[in-house]
N, C-alpha and C positions, 0 to 999 in steps of 0.2 A: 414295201409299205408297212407302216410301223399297224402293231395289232389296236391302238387308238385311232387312227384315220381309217383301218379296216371296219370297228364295230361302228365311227359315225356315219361312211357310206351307208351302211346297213339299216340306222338309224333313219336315217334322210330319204332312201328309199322305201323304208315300211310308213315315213311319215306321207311321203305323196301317195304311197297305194292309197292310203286310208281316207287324206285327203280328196283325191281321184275319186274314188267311191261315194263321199258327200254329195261331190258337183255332177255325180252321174244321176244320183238320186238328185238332186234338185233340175236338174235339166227333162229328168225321166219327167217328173211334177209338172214341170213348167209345160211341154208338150202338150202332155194329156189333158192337162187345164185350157188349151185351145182347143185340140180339138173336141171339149164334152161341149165346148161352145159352137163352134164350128160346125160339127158335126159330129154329133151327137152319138154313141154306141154304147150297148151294155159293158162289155169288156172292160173301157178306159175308164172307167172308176172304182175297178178291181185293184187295177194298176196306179191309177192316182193315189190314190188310198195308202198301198204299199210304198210310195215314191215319200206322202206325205208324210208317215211317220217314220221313214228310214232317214230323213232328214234329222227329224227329231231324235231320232236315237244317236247320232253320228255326233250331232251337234253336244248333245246331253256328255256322252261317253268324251266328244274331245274335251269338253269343259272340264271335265275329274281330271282325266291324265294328264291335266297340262296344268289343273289347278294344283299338284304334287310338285311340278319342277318351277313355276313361271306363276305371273299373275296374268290369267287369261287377258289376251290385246292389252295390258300393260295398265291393265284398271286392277286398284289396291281395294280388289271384294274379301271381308271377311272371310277367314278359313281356307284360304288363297297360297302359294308357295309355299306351301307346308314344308318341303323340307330345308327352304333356306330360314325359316321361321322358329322351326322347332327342331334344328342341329343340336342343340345342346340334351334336349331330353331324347332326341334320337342315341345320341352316343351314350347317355346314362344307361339304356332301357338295354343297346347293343351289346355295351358291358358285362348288363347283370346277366343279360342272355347267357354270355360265352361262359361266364364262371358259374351261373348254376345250373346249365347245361351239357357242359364241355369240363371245365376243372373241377371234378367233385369225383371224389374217392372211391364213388360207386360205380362210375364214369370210367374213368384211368386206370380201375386197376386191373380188368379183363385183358386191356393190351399191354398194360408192363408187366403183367405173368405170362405173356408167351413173348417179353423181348430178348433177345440171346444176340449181343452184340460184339460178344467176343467171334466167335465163329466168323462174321461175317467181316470184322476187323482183322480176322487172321488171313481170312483170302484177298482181301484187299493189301497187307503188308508182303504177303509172298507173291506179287506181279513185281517185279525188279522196278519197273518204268513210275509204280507206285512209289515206294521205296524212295527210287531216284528223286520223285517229285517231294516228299516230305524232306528229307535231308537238304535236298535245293531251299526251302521254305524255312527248314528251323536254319540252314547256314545264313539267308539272308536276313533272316528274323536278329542273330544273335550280332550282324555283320551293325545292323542299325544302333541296335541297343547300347553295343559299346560306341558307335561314333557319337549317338547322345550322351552319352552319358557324361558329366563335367567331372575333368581332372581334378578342378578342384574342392567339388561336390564327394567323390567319391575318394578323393585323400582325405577330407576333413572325415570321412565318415567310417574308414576306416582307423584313423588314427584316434579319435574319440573312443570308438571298440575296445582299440588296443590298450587305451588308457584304462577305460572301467575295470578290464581283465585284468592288467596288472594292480590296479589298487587292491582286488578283491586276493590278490595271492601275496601268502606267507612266501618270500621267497628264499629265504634259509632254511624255512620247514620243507620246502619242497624239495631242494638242494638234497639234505639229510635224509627224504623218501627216497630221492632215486638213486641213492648212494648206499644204500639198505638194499633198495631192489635189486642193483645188480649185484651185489651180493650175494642176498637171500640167493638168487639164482648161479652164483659160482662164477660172474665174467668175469672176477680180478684172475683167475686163474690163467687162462690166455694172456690174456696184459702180462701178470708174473714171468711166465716161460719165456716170452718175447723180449724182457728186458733185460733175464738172466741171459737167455743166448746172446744178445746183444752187446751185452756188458765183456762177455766172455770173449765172441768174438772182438770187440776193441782191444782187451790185453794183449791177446795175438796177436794183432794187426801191430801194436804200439809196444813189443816186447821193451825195443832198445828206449823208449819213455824214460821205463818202468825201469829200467839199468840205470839212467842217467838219475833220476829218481830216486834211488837206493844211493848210490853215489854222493849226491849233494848231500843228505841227512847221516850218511855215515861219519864215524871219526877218521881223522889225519891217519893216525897210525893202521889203521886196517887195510891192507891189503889189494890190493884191486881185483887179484883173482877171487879173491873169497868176498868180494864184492860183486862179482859177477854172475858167480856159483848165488851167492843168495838173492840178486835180482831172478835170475833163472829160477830158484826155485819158488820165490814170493809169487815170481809171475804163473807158475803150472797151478801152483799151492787156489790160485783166485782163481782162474779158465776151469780147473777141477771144483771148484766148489760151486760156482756159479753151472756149471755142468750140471751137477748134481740139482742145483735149485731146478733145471730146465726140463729134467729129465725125470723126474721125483716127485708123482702127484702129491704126495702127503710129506714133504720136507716140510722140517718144521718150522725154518723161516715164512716157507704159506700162509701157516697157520697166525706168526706172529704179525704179518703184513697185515691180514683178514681181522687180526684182532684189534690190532690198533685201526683199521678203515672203519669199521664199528664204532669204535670210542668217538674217530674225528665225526662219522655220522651223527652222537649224540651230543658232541658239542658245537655242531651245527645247526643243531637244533633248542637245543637248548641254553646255550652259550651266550650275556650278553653284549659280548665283545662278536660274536659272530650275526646278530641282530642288527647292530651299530651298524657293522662294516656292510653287509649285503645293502641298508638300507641305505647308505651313502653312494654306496654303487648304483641300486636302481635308479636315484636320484640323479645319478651325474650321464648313467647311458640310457637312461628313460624318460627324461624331460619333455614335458611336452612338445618343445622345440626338435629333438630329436626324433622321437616319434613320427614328430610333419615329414620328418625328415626321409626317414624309413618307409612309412607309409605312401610317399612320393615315388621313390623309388621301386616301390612292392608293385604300386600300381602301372606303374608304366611297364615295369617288365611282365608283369601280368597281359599288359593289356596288348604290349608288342606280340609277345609269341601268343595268346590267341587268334591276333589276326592274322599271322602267320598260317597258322594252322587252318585258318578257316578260307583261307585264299590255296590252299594243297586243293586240289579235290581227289588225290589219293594218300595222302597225308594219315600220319597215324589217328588224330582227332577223326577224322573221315572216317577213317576203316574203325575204330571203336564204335561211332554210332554206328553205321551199317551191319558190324555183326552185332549188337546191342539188339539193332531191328530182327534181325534174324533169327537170334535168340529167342525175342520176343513172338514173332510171330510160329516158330516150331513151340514152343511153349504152349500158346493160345490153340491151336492143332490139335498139341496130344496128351495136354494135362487136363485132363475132365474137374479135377479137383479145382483147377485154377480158373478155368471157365466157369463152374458153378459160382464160384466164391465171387469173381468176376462181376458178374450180370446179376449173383444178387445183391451184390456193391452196390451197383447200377441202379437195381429198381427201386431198391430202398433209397435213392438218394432223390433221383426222377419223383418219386412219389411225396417224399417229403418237400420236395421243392415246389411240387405244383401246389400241394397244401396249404403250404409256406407264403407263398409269392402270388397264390390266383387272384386275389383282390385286387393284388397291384398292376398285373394285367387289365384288370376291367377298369382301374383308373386309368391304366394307358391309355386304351380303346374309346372312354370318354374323354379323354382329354386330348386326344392326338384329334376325335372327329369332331368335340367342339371348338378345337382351335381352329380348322380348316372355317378358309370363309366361304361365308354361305351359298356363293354364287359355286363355290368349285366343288364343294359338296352336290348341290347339285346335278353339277356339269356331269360327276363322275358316277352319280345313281344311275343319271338319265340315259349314260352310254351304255352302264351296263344291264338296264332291264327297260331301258323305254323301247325298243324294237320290239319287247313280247307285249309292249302296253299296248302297242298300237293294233295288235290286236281287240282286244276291247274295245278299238272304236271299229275296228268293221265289222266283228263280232254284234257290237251294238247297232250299227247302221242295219244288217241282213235282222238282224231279230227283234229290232226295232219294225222293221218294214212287216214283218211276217205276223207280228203282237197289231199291226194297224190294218193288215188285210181281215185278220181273224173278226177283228172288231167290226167292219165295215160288211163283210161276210154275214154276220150275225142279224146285225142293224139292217142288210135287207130282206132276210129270212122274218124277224120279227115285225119288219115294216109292214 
């Protein structure tokens, strides 16, 4: 039984007690009115008495409680259904209530100086089954987001990005920074070794080249053996030197390399033949059309392997948030500093917010209970506080009766 058909039982049965109790007092009345006729006794007008104004009281008392929900027997008397009547100043009045009662900074702030939400945040993330459930929540969270999200919502909006970013970049100047930078930092040096050994092992590798080579540019009359003898030695003559470049932090071919990547860095930058050319380039591999282009592609494969990942459930995506949580949650555990910082994040935000926003609430409250109509407003008071009303009427029926004996009581002492 839903807990609304439980409180109208409830309802319905405190209505016939009360009910029940009228028609006993009018029956009580009705009796003793024969017999004071019939037969006559001191007693029965003790009791009449009491019968007759427990009537009155029962009837008085139903008329108020019923004149709150209903128009008593369905007659439109003045001051009548009050609350399908005055819904709207109900909801004003319930409003101001909660905000200057409930949201005021005198109010609020007793319990957001002892709230400590971390702590109780940490033992909630280290139950594994917890854990399990959030991870289940943001995978299916992220699962939707990308299925809404339009392909080509999110290419146009990516690729517009891309565009602004590049307009806003020198790209020759930029060029000529990172070409400084790895510098400044010494990485042409690795590159240098790599290319000297490279170069070097080639001659090796391509000795007889290097013969035939020496051959064709030599003259007719020379020799062959001393053409051979001088391929052999042109060829140790380069493997040895380029040796030397590989082996030779501070050879001074390094230094002449490093010096001229410097110069090409400043005439990369400053250069307007290197201006021209970069902005020809960006133009012809940066087009907006290219961009869609890219940006299409960026996206899809984005958006494949996310949902790859998000379909593993032990998948490396997986295992990064889970120990992410784990982290977090030892974190929130043993760093005091982090929890203070934490929760007073917290209250100062909680505080500003209800300061912020309490009006808006008490617009809620009247607007959401003036919009409701009137009959269901108050369908929903009457369920939930007409059972104690009805008290009131048998409350007033017994003390109604007891206010009519007192009086009858008196009136024969003074008779």
């Amino acid at each position: 039984m839903s807990d609304d058909s439980l409180k109208r039982r409830q309802l319905n049965r405190h209505k016939a007690l009360a009910t029940g109790l009228f028609f006993l007092m009018m029956a009580i009345y009705a009796l003793t009115t024969w017999l004071m006729r019939a037969h006559p006794a001191a007693w029965q007008g003790y009791v009449n008495a009491f019968a007759e104004a427990g009537m009155v009281g029962a009837l008085a008392d139903w008329f108020a409680v019923t004149a709150l929900f209903h128009y008593p027997l369905g007659l439109r008397i003045p001051h009548t259904n009050i609350i399908e009547n005055s819904k709207q100043r109900i909801g004003s009045n319930l409003g101001n209530f909660v905000v200057e009662n409930f949201l005021n900074g005198a109010t609020i702030r007793p319990y957001l100086e002892k709230m400590q939400l971390s702590p109780y945040a940490a033992g909630w993330l280290s139950k594994q089954k917890n854990k399990d459930l959030l991870l289940h929540e943001a995978t299916l969270m992220l699962q939707d987001v990308l299925n809404k999200l339009d392909d080509a919502t999110a290419t146009s909006f990516l690729s517009r990005k891309a565009g602004e970013l590049i307009d806003t970049l020198n790209v020759n100047a930029l060029a000529a920074r990172t070409l400084r930078y790895f510098l400044d930092k010494g990485e042409q040096q690795p590159l240098i070794t790599l290319l000297a050994a490279k170069v070097g092992q080639f001659i090796a590798e391509n000795e007889e080249m290097v013969r035939q080579r020496v051959k064709k540019e030599s003259y007719f009359f020379i020799p062959g053996f001393v053409e051979d003898k001088l391929a052999v030695k042109i060829a140790n003559g380069l493997m040895g030197y380029f040796e030397e470049i590989a082996t030779d932090p501070n050879h001074r071919i390094r230094e002449e390399i490093t010096t001229q990547l410097y110069e090409v860095a400043f005439q990369l930058e400053t250069a307007e033949k290197w201006k021209t050319t970069f902005s020809k380039l960006k133009a012809e591999l940066l087009s907006p059309e290219r961009l869609e282009g890219y940006a299409l592609k960026a996206w899809h494969a984005f958006k494949e392997k996310l949902s790859e990942e998000l379909a593993q459930p032990e998948g490396p995506l997986q295992r990064y948030l889970s120990n992410s949580l784990d982290e977090l949650a030892q974190k929130l555990q043993t760093d005091v500093d982090m929890q203070q910082k934490i929760d007073s994040w917290l209250r100062v935000q909680a505080y500003q917010l209800v300061l912020r926003h309490g009006q808006k609430a008490g617009a809620l409250i009247e607007n959401t209970v003036g919009g409701w109509e009137g009959k269901d407003l108050s369908s929903k008071l009457e369920l939930e506080v007409g059972k104690d009303l009805q008290f009131i009427r048998i409350n007033g029926t017994l003390v109604g009766g007891l206010v009519g004996l007192v009086i009858y009581v008196l009136t024969v002492l003074l008779g």
